[in-house]
Biopython code that builds the backbone (N, CA, C, O; Angstrom):
import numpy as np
from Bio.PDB.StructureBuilder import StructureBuilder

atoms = [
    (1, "UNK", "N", (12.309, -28.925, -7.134)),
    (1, "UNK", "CA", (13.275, -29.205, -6.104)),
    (1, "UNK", "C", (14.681, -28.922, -6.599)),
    (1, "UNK", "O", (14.969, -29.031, -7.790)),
    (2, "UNK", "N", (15.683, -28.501, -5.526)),
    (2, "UNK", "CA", (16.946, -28.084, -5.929)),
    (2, "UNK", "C", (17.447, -29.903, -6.558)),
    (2, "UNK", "O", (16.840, -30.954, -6.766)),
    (3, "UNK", "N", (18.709, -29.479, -6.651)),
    (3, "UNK", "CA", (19.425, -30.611, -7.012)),
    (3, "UNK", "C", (20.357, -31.612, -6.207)),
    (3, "UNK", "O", (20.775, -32.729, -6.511)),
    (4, "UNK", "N", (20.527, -30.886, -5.155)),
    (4, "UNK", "CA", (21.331, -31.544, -3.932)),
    (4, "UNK", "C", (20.899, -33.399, -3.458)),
    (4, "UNK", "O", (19.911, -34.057, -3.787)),
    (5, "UNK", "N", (21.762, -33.683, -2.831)),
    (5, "UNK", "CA", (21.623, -35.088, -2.871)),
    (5, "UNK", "C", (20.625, -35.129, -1.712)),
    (5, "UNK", "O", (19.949, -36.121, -1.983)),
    (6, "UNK", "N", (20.157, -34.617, -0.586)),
    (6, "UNK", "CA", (19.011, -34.710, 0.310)),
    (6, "UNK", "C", (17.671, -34.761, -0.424)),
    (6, "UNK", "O", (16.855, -35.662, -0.227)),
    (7, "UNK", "N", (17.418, -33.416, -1.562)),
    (7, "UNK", "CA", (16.813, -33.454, -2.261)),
    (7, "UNK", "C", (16.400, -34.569, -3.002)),
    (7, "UNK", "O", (15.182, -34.747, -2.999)),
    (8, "UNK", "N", (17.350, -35.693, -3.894)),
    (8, "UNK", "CA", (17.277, -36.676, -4.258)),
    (8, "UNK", "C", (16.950, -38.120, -3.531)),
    (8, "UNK", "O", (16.578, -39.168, -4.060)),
    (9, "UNK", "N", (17.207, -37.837, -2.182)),
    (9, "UNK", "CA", (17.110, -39.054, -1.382)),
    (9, "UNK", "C", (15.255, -38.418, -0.834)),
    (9, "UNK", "O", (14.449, -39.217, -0.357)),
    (10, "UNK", "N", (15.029, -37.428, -0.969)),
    (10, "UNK", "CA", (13.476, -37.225, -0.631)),
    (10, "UNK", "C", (12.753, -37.711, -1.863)),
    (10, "UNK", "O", (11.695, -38.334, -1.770)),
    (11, "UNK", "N", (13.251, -37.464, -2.868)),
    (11, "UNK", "CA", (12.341, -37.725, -3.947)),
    (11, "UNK", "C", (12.094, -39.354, -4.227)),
    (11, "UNK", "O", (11.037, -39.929, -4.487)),
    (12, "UNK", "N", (13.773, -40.024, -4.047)),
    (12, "UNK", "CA", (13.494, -41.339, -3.801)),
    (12, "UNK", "C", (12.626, -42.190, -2.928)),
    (12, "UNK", "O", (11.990, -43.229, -3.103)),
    (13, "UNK", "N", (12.883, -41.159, -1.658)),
    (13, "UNK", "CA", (11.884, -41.918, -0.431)),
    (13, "UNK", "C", (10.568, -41.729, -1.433)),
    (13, "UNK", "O", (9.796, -42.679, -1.305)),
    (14, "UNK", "N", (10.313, -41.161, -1.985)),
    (14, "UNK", "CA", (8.647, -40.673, -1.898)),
    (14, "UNK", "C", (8.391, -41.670, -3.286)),
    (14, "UNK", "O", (7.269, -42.175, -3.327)),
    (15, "UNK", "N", (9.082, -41.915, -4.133)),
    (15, "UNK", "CA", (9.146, -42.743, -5.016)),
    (15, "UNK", "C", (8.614, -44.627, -4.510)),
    (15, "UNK", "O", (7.844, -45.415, -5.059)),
    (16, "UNK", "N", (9.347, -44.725, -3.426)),
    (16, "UNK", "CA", (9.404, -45.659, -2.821)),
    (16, "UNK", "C", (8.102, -46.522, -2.468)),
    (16, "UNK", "O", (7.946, -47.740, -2.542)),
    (17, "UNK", "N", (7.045, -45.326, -1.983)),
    (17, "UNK", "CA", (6.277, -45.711, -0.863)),
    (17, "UNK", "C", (6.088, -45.839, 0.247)),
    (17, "UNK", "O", (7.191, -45.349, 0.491)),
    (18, "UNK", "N", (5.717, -46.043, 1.184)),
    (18, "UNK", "CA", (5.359, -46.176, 2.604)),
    (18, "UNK", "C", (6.616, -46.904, 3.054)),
    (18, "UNK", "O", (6.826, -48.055, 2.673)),
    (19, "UNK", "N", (7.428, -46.278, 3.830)),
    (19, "UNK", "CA", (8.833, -47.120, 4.336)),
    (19, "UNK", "C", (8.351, -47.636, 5.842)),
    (19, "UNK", "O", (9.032, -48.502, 6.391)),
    (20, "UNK", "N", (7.517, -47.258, 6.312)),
    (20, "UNK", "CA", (7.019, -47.118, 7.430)),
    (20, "UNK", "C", (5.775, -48.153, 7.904)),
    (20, "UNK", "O", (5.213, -48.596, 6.903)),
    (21, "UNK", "N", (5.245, -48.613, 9.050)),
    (21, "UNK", "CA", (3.575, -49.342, 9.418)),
    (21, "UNK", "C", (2.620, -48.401, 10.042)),
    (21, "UNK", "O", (2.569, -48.394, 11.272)),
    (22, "UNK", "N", (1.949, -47.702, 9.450)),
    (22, "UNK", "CA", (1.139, -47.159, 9.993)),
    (22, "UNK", "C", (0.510, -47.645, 11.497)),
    (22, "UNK", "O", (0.455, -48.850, 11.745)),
    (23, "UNK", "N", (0.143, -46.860, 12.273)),
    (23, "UNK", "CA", (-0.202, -47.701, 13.529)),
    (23, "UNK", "C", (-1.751, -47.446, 13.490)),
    (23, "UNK", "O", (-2.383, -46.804, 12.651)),
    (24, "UNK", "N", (-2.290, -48.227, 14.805)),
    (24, "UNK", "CA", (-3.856, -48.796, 14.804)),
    (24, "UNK", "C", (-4.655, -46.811, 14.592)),
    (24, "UNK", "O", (-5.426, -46.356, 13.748)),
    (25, "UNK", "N", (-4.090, -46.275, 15.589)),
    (25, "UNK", "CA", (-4.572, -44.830, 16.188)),
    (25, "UNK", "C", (-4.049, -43.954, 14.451)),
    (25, "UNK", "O", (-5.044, -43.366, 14.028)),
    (26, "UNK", "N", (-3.269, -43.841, 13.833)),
    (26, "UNK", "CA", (-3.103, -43.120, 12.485)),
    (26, "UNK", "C", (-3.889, -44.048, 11.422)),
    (26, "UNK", "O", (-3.792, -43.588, 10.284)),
    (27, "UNK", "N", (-4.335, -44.754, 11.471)),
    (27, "UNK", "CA", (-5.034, -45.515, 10.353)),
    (27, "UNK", "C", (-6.756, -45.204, 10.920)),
    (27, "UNK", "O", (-7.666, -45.001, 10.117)),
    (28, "UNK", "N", (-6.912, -45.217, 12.118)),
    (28, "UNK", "CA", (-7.699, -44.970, 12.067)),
    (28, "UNK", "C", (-8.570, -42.742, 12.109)),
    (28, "UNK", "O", (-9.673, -42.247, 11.882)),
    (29, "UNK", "N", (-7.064, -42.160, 12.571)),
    (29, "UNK", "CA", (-7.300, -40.891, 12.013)),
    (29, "UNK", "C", (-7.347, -40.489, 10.439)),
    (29, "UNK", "O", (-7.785, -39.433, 9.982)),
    (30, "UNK", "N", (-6.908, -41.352, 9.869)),
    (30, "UNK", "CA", (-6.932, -41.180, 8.415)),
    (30, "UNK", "C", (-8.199, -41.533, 7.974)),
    (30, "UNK", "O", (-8.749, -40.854, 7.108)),
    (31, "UNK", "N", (-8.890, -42.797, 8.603)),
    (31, "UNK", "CA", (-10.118, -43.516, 8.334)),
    (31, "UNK", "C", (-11.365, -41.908, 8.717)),
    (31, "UNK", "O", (-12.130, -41.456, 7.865)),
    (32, "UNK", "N", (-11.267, -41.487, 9.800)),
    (32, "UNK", "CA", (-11.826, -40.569, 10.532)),
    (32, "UNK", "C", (-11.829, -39.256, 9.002)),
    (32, "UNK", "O", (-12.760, -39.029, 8.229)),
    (33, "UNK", "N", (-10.723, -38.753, 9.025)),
    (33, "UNK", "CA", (-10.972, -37.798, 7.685)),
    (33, "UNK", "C", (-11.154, -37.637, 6.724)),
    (33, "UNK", "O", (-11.318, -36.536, 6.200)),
    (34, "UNK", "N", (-11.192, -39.182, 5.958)),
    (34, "UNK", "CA", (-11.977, -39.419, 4.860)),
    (34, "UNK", "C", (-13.345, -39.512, 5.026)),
    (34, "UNK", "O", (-14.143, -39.243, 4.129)),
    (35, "UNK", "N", (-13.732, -39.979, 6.429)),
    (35, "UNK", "CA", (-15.454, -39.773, 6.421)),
    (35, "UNK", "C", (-15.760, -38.378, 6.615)),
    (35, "UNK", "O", (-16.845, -38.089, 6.111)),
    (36, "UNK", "N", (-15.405, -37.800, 6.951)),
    (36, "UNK", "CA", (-15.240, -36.383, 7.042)),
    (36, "UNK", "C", (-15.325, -35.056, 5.541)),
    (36, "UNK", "O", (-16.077, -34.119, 5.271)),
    (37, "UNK", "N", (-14.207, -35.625, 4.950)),
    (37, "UNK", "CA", (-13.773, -35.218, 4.226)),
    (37, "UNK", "C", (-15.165, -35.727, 2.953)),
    (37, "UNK", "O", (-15.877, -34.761, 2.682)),
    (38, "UNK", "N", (-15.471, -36.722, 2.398)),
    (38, "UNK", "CA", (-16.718, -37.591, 2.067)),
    (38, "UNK", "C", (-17.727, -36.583, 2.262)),
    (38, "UNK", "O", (-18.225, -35.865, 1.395)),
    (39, "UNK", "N", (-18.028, -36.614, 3.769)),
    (39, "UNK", "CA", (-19.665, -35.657, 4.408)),
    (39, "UNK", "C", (-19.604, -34.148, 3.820)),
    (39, "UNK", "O", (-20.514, -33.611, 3.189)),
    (40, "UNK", "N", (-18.631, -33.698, 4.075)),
    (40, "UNK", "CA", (-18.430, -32.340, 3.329)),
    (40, "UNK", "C", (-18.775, -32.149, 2.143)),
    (40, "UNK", "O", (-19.653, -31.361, 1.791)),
    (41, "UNK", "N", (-18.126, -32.840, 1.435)),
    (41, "UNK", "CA", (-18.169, -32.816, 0.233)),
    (41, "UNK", "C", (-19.612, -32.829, -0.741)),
    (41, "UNK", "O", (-20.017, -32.188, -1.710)),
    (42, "UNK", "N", (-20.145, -33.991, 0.150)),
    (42, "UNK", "CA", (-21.367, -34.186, -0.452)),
    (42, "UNK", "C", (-22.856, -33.444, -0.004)),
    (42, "UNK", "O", (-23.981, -33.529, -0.496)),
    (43, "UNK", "N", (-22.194, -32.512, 1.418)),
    (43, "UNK", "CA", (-23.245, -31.553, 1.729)),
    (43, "UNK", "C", (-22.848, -30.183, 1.483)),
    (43, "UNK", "O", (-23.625, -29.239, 1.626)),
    (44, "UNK", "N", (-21.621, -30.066, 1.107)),
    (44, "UNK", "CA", (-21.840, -28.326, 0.800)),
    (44, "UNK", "C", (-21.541, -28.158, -1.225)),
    (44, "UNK", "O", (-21.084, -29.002, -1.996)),
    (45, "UNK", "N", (-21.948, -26.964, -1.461)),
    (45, "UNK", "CA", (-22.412, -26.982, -2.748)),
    (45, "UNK", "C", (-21.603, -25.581, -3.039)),
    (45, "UNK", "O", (-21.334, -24.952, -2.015)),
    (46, "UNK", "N", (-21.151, -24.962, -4.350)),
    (46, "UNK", "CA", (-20.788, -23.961, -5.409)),
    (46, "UNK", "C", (-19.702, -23.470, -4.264)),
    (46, "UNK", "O", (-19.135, -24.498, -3.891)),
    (47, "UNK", "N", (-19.354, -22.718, -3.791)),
    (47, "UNK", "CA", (-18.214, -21.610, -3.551)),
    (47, "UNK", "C", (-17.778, -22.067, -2.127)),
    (47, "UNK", "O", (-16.627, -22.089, -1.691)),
    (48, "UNK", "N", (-19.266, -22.536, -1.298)),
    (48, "UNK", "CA", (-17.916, -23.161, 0.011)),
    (48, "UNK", "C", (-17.529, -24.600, -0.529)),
    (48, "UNK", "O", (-16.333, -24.879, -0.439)),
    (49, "UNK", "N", (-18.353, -25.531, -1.065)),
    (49, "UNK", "CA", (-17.391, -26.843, -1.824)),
    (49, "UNK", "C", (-16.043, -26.187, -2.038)),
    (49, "UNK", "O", (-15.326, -26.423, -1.065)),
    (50, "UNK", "N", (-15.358, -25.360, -3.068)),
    (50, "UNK", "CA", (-14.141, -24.931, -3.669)),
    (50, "UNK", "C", (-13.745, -24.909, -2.781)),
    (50, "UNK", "O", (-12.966, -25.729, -2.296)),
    (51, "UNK", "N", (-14.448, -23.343, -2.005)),
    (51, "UNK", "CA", (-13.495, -23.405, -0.556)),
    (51, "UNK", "C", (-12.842, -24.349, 0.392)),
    (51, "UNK", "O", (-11.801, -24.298, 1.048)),
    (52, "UNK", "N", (-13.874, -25.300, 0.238)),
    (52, "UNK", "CA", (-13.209, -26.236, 1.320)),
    (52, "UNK", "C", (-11.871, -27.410, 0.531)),
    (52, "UNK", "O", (-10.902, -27.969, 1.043)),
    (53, "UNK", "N", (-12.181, -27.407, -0.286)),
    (53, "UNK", "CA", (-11.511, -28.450, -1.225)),
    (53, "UNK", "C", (-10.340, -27.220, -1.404)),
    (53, "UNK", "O", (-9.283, -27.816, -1.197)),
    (54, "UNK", "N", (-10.019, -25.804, -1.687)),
    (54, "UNK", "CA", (-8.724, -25.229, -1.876)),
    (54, "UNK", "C", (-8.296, -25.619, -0.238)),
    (54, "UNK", "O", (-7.180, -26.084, -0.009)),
    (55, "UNK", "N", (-9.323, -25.376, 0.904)),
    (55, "UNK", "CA", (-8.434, -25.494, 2.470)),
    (55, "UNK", "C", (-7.809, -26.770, 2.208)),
    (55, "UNK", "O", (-6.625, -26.742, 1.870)),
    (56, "UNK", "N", (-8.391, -27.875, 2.304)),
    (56, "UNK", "CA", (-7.555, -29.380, 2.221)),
    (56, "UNK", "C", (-6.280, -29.391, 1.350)),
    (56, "UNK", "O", (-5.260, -29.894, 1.821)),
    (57, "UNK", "N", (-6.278, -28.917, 0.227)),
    (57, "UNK", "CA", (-4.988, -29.082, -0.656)),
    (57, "UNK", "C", (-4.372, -28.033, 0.070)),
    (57, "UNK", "O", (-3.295, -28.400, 0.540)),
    (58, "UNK", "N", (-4.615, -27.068, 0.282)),
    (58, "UNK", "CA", (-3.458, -26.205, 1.176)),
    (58, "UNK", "C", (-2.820, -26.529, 2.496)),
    (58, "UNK", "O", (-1.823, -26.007, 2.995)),
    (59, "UNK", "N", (-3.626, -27.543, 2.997)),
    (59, "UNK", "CA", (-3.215, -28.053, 4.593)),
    (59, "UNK", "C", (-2.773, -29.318, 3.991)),
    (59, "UNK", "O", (-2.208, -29.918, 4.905)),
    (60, "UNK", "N", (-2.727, -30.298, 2.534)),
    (60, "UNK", "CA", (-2.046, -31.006, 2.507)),
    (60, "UNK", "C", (-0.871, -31.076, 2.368)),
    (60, "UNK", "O", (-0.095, -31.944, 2.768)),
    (61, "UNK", "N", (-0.558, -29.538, 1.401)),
    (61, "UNK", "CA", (0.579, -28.774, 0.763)),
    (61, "UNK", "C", (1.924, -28.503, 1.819)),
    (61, "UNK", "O", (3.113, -28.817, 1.842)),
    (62, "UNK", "N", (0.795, -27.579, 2.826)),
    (62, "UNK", "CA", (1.562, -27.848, 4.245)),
    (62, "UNK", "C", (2.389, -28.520, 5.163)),
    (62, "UNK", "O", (3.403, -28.286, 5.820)),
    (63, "UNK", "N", (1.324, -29.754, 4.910)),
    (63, "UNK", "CA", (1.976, -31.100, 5.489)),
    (63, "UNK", "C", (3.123, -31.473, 5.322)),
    (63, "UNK", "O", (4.004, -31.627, 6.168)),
    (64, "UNK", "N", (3.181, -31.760, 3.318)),
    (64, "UNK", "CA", (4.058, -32.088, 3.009)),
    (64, "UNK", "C", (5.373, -31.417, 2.701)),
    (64, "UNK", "O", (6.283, -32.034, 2.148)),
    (65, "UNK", "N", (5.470, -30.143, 3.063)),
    (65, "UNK", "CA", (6.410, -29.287, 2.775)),
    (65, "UNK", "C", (6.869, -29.767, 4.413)),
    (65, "UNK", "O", (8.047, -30.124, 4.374)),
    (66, "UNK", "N", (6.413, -29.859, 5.541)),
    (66, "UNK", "CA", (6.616, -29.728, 6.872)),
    (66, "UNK", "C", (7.722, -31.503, 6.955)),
    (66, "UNK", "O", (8.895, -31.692, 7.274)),
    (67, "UNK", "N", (6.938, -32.189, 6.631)),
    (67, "UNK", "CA", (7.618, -34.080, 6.738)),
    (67, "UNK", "C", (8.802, -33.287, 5.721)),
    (67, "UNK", "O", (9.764, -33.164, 6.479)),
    (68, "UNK", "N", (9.059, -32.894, 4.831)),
    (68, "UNK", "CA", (10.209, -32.695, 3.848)),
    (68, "UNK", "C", (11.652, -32.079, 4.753)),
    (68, "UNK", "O", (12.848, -32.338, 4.621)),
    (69, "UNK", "N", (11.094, -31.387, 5.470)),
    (69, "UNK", "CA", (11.655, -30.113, 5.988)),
    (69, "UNK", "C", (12.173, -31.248, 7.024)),
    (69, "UNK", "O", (13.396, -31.278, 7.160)),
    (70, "UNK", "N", (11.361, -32.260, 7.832)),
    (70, "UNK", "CA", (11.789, -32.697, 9.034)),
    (70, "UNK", "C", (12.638, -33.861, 8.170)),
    (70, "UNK", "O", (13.856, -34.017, 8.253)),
    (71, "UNK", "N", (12.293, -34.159, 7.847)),
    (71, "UNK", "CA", (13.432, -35.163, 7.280)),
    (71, "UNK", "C", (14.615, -34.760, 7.048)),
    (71, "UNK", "O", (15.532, -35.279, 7.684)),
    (72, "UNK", "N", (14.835, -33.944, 6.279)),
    (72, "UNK", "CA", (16.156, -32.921, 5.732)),
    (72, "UNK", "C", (17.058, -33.092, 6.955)),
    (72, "UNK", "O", (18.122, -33.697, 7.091)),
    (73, "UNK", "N", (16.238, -32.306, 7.887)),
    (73, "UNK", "CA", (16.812, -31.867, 9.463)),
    (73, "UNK", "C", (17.130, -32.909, 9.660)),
    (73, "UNK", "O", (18.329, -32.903, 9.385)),
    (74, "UNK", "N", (16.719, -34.392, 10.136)),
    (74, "UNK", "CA", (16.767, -35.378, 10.661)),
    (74, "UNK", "C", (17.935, -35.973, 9.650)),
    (74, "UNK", "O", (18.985, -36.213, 10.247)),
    (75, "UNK", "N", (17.946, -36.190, 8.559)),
    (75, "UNK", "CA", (19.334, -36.870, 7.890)),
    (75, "UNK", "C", (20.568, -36.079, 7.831)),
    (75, "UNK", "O", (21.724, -36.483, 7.952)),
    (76, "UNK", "N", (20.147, -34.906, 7.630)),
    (76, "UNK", "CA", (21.252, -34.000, 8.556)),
    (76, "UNK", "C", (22.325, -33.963, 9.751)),
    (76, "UNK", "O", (23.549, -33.930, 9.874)),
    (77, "UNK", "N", (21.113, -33.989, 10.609)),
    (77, "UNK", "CA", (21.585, -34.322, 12.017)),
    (77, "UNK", "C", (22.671, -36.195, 12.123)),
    (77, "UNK", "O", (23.798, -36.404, 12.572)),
    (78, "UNK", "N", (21.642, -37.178, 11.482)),
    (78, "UNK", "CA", (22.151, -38.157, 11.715)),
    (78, "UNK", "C", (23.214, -38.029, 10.918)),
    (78, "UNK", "O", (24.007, -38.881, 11.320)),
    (79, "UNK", "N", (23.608, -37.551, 10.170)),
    (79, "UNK", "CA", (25.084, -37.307, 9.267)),
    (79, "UNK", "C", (25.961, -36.925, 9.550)),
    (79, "UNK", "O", (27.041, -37.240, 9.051)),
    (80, "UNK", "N", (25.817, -36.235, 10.316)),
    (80, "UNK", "CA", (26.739, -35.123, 11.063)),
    (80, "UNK", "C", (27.283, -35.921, 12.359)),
    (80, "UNK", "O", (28.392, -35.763, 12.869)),
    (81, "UNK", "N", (26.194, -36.880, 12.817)),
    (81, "UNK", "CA", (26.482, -37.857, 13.938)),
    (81, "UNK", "C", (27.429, -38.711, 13.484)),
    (81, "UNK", "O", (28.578, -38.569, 13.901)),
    (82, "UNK", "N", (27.161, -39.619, 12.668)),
    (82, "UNK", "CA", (28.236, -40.965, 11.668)),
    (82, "UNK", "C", (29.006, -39.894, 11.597)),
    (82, "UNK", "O", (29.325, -39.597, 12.749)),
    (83, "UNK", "N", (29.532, -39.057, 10.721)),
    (83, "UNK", "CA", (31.009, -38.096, 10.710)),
    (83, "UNK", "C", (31.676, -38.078, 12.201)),
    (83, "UNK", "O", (32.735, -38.601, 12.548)),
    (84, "UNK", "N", (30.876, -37.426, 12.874)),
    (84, "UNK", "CA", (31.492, -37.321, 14.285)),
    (84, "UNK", "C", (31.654, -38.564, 15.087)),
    (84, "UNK", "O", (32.265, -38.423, 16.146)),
    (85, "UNK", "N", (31.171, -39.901, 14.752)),
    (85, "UNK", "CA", (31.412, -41.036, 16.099)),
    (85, "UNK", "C", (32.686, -41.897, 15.092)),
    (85, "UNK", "O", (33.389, -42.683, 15.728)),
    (86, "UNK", "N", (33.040, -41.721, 13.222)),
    (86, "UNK", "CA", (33.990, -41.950, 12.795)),
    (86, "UNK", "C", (35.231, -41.602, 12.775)),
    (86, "UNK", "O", (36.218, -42.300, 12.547)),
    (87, "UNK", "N", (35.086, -39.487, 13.247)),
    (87, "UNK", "CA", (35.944, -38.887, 12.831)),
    (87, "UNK", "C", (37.196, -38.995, 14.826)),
    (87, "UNK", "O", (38.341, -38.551, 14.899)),
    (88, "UNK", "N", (36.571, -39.554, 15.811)),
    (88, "UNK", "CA", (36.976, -39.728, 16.653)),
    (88, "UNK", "C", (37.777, -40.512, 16.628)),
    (88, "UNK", "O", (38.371, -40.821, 17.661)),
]
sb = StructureBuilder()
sb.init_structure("model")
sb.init_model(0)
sb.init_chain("A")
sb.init_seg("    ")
for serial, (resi, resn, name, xyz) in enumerate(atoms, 1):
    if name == "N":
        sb.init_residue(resn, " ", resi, " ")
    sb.init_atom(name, np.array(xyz, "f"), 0.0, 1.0, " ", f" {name:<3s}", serial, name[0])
structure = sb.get_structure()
């Protein structure tokens, strides 16, 4: 990661932990893809196992590059807001 202070306030968030309550419907999609994720695992064997296990880390990779990105934007934006409702 660069060095910029957004940068640092992501790394902190993530340092942090869960700032957030998961709700009933995301706890239970998470619950949902670990059984999932589990069944796979334990029924496929040599080259689609890998395969499937490189897809998941690449769609997790994804993920988390995507929440990084929206955050950025989002403390951004709200920054730019506080400047502008002070600078009035």
């Amino acid at each position: 990661m660069k060095n910029s202070v957004i940068d640092k306030i992501c790394c902190w968030a993530s340092e942090e932990g869960e700032c957030f309550k998961r709700t009933e419907e995301h706890e239970k999609l998470l619950d949902d893809v670990d059984k999932l994720y589990t069944k796979f695992c334990s029924e496929l064997k040599g080259k689609e196992l890998e395969n499937f296990k490189k897809m998941c880390e690449c769609f997790d990779g994804m993920i988390a590059e995507e929440s990084e990105q929206f955050f950025k934007m989002g403390f951004k934006l709200g920054l730019r807001l506080a400047v502008e409702c002070f600078s009035v």
